[in-house]
mmCIF file of the N, C-alpha and C atoms, coordinates in Angstrom:
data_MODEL
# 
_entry.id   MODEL 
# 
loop_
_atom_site.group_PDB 
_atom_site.id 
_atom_site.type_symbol 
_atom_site.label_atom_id 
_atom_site.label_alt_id 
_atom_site.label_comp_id 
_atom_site.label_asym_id 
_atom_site.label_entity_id 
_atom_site.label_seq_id 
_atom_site.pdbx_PDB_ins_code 
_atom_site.Cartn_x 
_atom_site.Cartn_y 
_atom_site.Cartn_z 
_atom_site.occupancy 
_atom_site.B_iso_or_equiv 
_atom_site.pdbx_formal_charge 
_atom_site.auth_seq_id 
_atom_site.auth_comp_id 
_atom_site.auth_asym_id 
_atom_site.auth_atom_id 
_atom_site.pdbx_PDB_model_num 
ATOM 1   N N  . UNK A 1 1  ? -53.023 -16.352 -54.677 1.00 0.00 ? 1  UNK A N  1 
ATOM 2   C CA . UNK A 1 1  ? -53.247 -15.807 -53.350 1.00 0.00 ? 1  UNK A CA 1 
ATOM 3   C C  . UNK A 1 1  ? -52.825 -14.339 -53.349 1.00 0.00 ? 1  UNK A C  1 
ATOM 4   N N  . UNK A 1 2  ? -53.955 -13.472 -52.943 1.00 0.00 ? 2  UNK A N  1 
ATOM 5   C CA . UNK A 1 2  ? -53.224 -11.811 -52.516 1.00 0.00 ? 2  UNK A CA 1 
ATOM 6   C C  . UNK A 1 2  ? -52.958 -11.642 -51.268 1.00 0.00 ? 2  UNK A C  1 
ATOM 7   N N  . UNK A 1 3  ? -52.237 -10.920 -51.057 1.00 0.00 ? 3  UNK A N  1 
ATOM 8   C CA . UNK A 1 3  ? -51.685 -10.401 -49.768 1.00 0.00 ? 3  UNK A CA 1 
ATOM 9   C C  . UNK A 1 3  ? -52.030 -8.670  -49.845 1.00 0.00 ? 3  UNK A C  1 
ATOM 10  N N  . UNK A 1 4  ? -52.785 -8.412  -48.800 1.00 0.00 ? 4  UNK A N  1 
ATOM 11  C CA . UNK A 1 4  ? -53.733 -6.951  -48.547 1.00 0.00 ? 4  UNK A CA 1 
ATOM 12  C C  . UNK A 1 4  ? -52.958 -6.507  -47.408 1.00 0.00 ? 4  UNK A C  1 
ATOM 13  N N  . UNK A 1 5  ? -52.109 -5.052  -47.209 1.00 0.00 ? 5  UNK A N  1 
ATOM 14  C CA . UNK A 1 5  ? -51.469 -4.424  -46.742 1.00 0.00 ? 5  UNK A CA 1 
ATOM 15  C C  . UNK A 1 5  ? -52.932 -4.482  -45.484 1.00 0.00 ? 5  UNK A C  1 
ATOM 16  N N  . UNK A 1 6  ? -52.377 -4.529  -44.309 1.00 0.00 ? 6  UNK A N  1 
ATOM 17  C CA . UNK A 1 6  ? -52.572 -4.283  -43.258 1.00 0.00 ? 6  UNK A CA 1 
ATOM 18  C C  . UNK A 1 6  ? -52.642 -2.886  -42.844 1.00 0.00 ? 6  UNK A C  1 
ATOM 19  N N  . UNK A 1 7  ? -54.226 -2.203  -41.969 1.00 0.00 ? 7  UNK A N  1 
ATOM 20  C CA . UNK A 1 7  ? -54.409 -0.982  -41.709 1.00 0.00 ? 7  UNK A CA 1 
ATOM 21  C C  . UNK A 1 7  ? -54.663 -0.750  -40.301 1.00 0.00 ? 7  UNK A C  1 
ATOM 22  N N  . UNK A 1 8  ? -53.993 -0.254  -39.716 1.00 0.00 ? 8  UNK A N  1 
ATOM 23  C CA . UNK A 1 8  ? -54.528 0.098   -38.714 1.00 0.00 ? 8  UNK A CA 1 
ATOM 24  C C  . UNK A 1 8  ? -55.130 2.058   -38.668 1.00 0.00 ? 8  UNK A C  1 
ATOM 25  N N  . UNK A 1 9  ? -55.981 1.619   -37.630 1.00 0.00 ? 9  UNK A N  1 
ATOM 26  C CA . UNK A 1 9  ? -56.915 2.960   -37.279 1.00 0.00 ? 9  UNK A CA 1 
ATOM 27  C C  . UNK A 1 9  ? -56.561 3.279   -35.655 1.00 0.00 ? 9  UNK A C  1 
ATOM 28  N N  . UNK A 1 10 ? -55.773 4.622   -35.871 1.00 0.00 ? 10 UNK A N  1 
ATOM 29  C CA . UNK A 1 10 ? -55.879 5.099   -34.136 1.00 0.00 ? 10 UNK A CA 1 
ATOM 30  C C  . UNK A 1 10 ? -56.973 5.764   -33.049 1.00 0.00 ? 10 UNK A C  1 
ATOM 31  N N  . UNK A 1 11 ? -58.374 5.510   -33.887 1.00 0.00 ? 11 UNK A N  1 
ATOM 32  C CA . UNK A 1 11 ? -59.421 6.174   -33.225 1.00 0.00 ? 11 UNK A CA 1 
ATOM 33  C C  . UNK A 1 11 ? -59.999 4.995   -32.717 1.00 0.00 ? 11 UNK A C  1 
ATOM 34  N N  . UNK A 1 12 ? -59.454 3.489   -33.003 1.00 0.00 ? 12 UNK A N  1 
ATOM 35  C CA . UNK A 1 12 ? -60.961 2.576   -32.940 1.00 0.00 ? 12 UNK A CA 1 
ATOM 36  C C  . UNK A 1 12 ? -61.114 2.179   -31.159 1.00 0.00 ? 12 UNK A C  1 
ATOM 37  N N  . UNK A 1 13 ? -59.610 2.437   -30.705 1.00 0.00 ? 13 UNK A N  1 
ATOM 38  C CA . UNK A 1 13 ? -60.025 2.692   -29.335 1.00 0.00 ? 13 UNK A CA 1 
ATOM 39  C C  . UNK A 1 13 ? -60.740 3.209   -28.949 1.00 0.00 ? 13 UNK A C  1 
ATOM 40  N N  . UNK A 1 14 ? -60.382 4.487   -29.121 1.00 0.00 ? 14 UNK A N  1 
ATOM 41  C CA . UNK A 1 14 ? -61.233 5.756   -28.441 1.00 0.00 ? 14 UNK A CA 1 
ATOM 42  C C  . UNK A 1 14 ? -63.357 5.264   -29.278 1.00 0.00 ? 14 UNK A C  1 
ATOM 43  N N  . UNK A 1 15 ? -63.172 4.774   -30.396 1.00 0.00 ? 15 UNK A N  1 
ATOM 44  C CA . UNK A 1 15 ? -64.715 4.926   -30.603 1.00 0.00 ? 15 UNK A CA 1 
ATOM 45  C C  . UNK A 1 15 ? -65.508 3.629   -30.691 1.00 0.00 ? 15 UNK A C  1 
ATOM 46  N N  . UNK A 1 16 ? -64.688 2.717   -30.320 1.00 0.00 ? 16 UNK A N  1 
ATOM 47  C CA . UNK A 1 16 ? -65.267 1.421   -29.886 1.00 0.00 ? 16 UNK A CA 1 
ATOM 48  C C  . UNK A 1 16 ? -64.423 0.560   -28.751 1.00 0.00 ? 16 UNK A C  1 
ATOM 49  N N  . UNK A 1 17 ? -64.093 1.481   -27.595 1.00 0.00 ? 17 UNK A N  1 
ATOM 50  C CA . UNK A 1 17 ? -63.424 0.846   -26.266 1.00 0.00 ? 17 UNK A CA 1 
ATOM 51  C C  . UNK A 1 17 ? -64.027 -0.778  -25.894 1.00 0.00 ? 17 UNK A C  1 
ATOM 52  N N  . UNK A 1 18 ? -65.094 -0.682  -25.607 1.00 0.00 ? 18 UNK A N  1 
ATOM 53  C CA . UNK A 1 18 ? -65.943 -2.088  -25.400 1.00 0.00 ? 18 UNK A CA 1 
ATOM 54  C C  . UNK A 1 18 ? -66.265 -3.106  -26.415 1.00 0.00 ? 18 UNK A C  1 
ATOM 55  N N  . UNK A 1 19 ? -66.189 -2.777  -27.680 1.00 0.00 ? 19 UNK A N  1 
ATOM 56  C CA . UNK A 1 19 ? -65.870 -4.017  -28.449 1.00 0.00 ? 19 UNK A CA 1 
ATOM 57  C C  . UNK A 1 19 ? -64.214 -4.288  -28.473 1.00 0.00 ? 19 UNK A C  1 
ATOM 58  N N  . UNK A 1 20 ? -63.495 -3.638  -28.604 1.00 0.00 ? 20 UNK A N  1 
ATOM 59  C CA . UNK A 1 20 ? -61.879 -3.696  -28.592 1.00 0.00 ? 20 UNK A CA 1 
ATOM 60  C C  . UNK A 1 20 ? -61.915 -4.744  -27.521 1.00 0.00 ? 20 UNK A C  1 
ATOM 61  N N  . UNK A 1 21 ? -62.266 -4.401  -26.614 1.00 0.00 ? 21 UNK A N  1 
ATOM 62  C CA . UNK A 1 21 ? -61.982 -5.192  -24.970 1.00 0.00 ? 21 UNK A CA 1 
ATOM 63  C C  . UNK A 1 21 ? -62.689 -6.978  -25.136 1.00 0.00 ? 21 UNK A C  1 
ATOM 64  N N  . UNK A 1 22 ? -64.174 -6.719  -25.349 1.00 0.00 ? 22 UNK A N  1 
ATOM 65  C CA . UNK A 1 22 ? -64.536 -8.257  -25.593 1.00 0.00 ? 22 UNK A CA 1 
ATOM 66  C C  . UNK A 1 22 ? -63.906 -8.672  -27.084 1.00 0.00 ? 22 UNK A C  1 
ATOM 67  N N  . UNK A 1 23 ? -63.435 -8.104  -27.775 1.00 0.00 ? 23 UNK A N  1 
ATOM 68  C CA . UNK A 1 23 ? -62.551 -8.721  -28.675 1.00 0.00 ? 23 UNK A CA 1 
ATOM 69  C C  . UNK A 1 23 ? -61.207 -9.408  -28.254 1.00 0.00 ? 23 UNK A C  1 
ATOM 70  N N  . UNK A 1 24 ? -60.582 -8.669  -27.679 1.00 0.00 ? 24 UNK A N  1 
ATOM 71  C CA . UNK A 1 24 ? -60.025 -9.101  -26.990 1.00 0.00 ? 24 UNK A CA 1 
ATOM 72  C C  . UNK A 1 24 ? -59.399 -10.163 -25.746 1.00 0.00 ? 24 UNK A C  1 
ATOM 73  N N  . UNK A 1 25 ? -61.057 -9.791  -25.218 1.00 0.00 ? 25 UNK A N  1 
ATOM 74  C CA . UNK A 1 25 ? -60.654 -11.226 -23.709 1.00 0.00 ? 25 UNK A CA 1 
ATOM 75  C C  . UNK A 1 25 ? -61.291 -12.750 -24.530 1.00 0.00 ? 25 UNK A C  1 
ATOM 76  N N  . UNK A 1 26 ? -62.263 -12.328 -25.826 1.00 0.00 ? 26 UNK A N  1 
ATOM 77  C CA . UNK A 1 26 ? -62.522 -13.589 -25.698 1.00 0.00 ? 26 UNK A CA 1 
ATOM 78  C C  . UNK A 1 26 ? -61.336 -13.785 -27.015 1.00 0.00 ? 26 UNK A C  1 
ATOM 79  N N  . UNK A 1 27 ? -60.267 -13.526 -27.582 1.00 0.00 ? 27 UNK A N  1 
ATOM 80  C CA . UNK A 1 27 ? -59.403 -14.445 -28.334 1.00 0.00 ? 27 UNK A CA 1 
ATOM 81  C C  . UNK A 1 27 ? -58.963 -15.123 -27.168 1.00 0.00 ? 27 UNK A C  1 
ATOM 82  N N  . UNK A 1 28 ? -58.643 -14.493 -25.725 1.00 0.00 ? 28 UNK A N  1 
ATOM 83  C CA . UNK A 1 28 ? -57.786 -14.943 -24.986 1.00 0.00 ? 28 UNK A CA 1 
ATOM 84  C C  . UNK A 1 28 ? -58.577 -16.270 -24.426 1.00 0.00 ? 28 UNK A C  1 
ATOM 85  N N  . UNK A 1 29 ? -59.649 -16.090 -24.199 1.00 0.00 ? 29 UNK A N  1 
ATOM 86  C CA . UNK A 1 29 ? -60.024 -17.541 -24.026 1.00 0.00 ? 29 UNK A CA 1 
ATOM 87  C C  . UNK A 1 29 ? -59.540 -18.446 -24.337 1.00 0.00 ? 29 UNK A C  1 
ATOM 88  N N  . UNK A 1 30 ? -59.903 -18.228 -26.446 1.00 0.00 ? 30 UNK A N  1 
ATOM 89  C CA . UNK A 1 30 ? -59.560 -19.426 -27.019 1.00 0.00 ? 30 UNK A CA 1 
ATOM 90  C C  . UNK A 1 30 ? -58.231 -19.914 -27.160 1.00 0.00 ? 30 UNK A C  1 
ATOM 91  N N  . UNK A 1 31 ? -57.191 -19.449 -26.622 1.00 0.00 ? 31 UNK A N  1 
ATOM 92  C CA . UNK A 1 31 ? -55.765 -19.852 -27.024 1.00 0.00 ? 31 UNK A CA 1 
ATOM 93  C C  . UNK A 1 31 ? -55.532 -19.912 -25.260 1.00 0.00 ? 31 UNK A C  1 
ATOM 94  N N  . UNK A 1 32 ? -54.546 -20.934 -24.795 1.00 0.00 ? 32 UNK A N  1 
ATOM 95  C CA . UNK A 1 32 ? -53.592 -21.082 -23.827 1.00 0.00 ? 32 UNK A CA 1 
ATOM 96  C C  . UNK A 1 32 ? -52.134 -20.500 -23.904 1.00 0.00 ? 32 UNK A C  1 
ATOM 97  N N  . UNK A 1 33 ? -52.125 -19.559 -23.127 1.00 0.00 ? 33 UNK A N  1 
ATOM 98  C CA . UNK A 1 33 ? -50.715 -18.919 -23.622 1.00 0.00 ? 33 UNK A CA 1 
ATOM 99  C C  . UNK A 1 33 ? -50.353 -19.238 -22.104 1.00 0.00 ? 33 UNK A C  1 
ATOM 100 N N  . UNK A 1 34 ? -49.228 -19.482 -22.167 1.00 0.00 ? 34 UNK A N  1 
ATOM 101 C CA . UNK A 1 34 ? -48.393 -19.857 -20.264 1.00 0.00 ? 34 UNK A CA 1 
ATOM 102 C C  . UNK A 1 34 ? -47.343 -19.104 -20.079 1.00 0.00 ? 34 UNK A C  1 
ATOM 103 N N  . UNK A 1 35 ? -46.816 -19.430 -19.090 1.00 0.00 ? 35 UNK A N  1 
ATOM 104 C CA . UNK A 1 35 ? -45.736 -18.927 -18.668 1.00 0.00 ? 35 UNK A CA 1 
ATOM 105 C C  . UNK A 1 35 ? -44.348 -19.472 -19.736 1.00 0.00 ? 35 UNK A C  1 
ATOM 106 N N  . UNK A 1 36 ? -43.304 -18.456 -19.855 1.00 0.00 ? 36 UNK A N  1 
ATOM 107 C CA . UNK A 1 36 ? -42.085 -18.951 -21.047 1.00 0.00 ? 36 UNK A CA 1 
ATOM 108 C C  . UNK A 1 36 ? -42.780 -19.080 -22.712 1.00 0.00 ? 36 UNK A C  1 
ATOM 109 N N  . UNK A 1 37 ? -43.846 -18.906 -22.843 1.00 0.00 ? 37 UNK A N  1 
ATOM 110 C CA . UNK A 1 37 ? -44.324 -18.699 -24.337 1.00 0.00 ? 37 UNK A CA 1 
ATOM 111 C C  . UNK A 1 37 ? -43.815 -17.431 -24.967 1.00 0.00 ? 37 UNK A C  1 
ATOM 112 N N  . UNK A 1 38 ? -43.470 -17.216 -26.549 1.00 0.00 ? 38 UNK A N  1 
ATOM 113 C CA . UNK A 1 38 ? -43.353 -16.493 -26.978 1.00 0.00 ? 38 UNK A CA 1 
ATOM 114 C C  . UNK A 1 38 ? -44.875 -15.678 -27.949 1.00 0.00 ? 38 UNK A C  1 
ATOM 115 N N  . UNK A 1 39 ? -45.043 -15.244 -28.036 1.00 0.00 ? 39 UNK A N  1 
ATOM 116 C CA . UNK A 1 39 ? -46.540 -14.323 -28.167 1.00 0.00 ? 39 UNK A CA 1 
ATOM 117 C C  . UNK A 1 39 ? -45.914 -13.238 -29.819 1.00 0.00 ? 39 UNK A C  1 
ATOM 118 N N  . UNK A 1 40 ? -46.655 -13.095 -30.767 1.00 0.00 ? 40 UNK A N  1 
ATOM 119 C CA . UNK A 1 40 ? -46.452 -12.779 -31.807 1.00 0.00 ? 40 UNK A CA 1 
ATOM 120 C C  . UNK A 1 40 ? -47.728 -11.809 -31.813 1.00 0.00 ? 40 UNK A C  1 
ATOM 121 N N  . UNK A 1 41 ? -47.738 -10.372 -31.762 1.00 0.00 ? 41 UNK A N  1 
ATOM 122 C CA . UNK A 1 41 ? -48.921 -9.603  -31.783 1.00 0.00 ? 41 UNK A CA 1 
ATOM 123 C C  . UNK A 1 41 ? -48.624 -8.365  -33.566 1.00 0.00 ? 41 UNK A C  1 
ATOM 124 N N  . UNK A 1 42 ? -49.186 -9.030  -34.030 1.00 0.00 ? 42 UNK A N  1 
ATOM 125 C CA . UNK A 1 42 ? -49.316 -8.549  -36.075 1.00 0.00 ? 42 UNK A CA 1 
ATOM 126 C C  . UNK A 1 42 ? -50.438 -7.867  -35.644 1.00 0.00 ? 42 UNK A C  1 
ATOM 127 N N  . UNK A 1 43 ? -50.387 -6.638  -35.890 1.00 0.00 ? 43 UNK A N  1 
ATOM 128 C CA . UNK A 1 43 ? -51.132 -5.628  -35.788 1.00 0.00 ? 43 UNK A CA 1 
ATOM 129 C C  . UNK A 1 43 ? -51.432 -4.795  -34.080 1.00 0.00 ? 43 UNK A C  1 
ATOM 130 N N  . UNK A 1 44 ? -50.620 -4.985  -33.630 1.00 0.00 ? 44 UNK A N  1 
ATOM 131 C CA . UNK A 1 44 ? -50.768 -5.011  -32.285 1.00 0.00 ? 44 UNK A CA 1 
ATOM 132 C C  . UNK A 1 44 ? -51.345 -3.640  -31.641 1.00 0.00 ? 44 UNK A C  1 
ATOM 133 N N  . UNK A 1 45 ? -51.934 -2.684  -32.456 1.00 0.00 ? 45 UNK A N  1 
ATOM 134 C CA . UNK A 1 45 ? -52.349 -1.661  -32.370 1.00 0.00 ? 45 UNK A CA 1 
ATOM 135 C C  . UNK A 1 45 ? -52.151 -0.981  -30.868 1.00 0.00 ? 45 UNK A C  1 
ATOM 136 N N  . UNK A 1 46 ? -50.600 -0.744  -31.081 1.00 0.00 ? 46 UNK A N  1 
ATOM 137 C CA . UNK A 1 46 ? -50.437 -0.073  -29.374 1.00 0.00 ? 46 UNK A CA 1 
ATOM 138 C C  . UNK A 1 46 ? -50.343 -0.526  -28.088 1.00 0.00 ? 46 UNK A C  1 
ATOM 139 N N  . UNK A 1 47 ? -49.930 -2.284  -28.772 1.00 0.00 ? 47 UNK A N  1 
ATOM 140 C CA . UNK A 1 47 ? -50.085 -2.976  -27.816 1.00 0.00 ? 47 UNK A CA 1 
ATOM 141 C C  . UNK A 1 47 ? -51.177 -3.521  -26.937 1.00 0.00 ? 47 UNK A C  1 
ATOM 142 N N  . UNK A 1 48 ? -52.187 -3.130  -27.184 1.00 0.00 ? 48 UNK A N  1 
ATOM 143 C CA . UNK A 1 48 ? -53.255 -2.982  -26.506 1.00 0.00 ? 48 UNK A CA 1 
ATOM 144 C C  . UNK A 1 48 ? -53.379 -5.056  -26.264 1.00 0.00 ? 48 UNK A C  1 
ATOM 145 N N  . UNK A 1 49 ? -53.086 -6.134  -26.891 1.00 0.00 ? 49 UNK A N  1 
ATOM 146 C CA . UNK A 1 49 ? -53.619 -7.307  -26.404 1.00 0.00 ? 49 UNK A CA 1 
ATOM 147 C C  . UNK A 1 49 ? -52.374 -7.537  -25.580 1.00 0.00 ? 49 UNK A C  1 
ATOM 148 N N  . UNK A 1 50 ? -51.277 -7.628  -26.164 1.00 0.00 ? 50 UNK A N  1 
ATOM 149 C CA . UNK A 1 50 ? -49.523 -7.855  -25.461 1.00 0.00 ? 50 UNK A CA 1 
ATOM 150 C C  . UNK A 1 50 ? -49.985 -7.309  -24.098 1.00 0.00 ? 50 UNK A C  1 
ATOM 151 N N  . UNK A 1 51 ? -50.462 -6.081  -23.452 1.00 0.00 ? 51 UNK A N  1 
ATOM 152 C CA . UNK A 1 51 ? -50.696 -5.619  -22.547 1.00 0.00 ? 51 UNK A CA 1 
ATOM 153 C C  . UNK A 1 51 ? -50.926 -6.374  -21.110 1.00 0.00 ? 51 UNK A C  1 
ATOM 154 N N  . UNK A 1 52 ? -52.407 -6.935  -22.158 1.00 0.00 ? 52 UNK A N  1 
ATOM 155 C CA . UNK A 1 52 ? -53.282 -7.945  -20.989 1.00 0.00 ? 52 UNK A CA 1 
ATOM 156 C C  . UNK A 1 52 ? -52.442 -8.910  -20.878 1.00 0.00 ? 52 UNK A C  1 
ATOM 157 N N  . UNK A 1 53 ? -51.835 -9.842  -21.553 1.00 0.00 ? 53 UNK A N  1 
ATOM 158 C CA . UNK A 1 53 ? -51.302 -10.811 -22.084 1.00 0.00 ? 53 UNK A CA 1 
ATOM 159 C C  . UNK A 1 53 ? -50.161 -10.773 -20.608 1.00 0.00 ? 53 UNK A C  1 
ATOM 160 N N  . UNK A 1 54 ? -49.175 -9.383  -20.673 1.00 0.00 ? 54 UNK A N  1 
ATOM 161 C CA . UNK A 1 54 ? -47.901 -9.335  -19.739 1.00 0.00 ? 54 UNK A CA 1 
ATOM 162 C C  . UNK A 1 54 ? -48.875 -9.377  -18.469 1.00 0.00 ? 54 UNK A C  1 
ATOM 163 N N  . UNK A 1 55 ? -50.083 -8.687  -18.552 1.00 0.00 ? 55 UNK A N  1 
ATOM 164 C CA . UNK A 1 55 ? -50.562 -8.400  -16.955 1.00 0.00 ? 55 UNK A CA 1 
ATOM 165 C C  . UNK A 1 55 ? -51.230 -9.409  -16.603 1.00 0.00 ? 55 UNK A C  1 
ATOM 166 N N  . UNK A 1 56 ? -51.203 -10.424 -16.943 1.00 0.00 ? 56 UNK A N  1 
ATOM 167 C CA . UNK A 1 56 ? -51.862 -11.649 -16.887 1.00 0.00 ? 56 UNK A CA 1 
ATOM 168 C C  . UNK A 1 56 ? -51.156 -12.857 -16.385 1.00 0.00 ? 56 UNK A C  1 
ATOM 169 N N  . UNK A 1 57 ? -49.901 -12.929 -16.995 1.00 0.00 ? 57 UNK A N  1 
ATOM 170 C CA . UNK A 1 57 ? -48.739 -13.484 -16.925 1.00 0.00 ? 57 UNK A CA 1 
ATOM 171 C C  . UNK A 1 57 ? -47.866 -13.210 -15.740 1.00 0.00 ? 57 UNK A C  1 
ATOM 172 N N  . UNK A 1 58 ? -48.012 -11.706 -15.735 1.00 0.00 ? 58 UNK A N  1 
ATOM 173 C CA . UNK A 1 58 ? -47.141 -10.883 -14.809 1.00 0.00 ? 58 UNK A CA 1 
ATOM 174 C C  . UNK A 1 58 ? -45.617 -11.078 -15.228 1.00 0.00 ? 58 UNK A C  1 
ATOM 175 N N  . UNK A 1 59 ? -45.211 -11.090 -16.784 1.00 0.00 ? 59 UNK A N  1 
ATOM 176 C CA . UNK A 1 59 ? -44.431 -10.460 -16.985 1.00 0.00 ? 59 UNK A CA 1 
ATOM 177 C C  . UNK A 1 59 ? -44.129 -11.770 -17.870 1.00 0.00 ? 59 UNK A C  1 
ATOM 178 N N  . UNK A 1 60 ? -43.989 -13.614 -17.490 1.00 0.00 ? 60 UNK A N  1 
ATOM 179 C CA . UNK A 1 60 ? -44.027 -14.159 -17.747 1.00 0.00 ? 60 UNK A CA 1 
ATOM 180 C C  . UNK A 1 60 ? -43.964 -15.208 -19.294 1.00 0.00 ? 60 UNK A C  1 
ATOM 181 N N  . UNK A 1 61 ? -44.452 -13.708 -20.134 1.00 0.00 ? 61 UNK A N  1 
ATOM 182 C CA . UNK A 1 61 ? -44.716 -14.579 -21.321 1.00 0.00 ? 61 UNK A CA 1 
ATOM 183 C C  . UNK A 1 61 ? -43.772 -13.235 -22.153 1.00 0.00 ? 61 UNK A C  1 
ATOM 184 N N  . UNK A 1 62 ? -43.509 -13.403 -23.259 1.00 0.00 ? 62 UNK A N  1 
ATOM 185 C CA . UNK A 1 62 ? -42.905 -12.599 -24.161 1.00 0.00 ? 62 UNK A CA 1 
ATOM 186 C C  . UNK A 1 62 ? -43.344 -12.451 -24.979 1.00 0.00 ? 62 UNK A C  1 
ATOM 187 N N  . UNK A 1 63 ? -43.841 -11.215 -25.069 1.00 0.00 ? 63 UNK A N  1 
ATOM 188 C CA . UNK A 1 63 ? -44.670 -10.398 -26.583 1.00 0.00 ? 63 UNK A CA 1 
ATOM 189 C C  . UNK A 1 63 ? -44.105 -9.940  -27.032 1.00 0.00 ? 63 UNK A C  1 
ATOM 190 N N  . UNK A 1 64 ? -44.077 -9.975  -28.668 1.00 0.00 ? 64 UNK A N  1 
ATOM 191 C CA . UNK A 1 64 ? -43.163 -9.397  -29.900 1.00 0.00 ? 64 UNK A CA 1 
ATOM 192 C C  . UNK A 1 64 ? -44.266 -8.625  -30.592 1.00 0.00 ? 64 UNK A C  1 
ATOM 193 N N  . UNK A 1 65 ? -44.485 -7.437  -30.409 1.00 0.00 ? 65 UNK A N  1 
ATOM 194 C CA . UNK A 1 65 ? -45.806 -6.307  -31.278 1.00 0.00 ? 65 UNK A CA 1 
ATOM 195 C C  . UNK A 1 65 ? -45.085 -6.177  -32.406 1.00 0.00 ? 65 UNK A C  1 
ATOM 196 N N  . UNK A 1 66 ? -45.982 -6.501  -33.779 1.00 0.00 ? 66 UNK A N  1 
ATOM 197 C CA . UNK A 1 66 ? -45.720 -5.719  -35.202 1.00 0.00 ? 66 UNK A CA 1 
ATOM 198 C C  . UNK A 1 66 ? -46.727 -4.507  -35.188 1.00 0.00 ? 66 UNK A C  1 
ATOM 199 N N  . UNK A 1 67 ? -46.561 -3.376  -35.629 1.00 0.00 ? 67 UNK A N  1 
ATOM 200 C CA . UNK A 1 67 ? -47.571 -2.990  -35.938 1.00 0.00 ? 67 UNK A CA 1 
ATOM 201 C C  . UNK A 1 67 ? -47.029 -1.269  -37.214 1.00 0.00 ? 67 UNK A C  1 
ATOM 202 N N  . UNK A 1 68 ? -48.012 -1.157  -38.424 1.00 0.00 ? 68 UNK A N  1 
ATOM 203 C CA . UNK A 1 68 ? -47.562 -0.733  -39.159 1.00 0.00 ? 68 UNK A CA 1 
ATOM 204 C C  . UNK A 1 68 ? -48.091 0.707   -39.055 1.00 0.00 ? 68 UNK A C  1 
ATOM 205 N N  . UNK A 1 69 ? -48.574 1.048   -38.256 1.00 0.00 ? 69 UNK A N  1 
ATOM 206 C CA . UNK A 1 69 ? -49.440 2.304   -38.157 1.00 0.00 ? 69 UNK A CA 1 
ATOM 207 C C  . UNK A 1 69 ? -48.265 3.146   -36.987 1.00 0.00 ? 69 UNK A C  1 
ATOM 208 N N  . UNK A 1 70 ? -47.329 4.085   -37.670 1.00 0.00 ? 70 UNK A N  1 
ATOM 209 C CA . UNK A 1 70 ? -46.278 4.629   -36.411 1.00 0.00 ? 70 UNK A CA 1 
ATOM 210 C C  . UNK A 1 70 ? -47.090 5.079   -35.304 1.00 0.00 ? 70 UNK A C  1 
ATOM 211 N N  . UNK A 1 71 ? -47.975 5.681   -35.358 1.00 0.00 ? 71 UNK A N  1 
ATOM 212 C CA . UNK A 1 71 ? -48.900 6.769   -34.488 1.00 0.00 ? 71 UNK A CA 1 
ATOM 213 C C  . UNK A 1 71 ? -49.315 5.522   -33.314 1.00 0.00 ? 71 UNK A C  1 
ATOM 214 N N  . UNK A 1 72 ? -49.781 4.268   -33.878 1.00 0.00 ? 72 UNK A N  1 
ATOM 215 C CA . UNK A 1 72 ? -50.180 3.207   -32.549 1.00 0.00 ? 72 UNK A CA 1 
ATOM 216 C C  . UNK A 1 72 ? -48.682 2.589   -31.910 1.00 0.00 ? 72 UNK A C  1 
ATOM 217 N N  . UNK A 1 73 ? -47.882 2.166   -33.040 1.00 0.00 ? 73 UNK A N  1 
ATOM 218 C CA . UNK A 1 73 ? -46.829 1.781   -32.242 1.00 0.00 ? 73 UNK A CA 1 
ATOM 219 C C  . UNK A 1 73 ? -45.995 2.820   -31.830 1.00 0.00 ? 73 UNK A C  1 
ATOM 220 N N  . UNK A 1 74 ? -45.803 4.206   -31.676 1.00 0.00 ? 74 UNK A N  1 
ATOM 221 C CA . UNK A 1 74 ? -45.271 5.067   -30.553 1.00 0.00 ? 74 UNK A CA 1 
ATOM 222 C C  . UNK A 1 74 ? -45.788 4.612   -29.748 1.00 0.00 ? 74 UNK A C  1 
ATOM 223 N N  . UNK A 1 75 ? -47.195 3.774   -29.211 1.00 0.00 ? 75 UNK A N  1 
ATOM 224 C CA . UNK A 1 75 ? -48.063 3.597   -27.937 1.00 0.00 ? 75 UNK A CA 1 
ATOM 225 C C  . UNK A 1 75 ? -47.954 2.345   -27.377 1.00 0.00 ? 75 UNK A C  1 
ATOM 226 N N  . UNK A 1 76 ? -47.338 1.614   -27.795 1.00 0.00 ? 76 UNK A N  1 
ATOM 227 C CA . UNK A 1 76 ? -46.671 0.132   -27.660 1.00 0.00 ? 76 UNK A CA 1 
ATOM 228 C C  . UNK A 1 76 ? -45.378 0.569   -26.325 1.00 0.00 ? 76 UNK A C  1 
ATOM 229 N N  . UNK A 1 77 ? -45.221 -0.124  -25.256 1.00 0.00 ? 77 UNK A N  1 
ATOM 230 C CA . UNK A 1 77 ? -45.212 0.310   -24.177 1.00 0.00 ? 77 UNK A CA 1 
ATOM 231 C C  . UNK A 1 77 ? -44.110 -0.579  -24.284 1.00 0.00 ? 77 UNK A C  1 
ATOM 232 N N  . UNK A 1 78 ? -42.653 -0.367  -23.944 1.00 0.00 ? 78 UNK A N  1 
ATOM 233 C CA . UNK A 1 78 ? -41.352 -1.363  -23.972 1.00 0.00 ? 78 UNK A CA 1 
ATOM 234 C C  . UNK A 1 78 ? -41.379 -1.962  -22.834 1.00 0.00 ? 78 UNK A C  1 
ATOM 235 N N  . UNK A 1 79 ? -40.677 -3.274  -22.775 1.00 0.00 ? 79 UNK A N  1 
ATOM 236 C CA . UNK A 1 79 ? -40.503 -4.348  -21.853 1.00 0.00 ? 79 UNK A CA 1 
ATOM 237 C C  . UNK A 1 79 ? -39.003 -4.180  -21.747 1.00 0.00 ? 79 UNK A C  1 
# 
């Protein structure tokens, strides 16, 4: 088994906003996350899913962002 270093890109917001987003709402579909869950975001590029996740919850759930790219996680927003 290999293990492939993880990349993040700080433009893919800015140059694909609308796939980011339906990427996004529909993982959330497929998973039930509730209230008192703990939330694990590996690659969390700035927070950007943790986001929806707290505003959804309204504060409710607890997101833990990894993310290896400094430039996105300066943009990861503290709780």
């Amino acid at each position: 088994m290999r293990n492939f270093p993880t990349v993040s890109d700080p433009s893919v917001m800015q140059l694909f906003p609308e796939a980011r987003r339906l990427e996004r709402d529909t993982l959330l579909t497929l998973v039930d996350i509730k209230p008192g869950y703990q939330v694990l975001d590996i690659q969390a590029a700035g927070g950007y899913l943790s986001d929806k996740i707290h505003q959804t919850l309204a504060g409710l759930a607890q997101c833990i962002c990894l993310e290896p790219c400094l430039e996105l996680a300066n943009r990861i927003h503290p709780v």
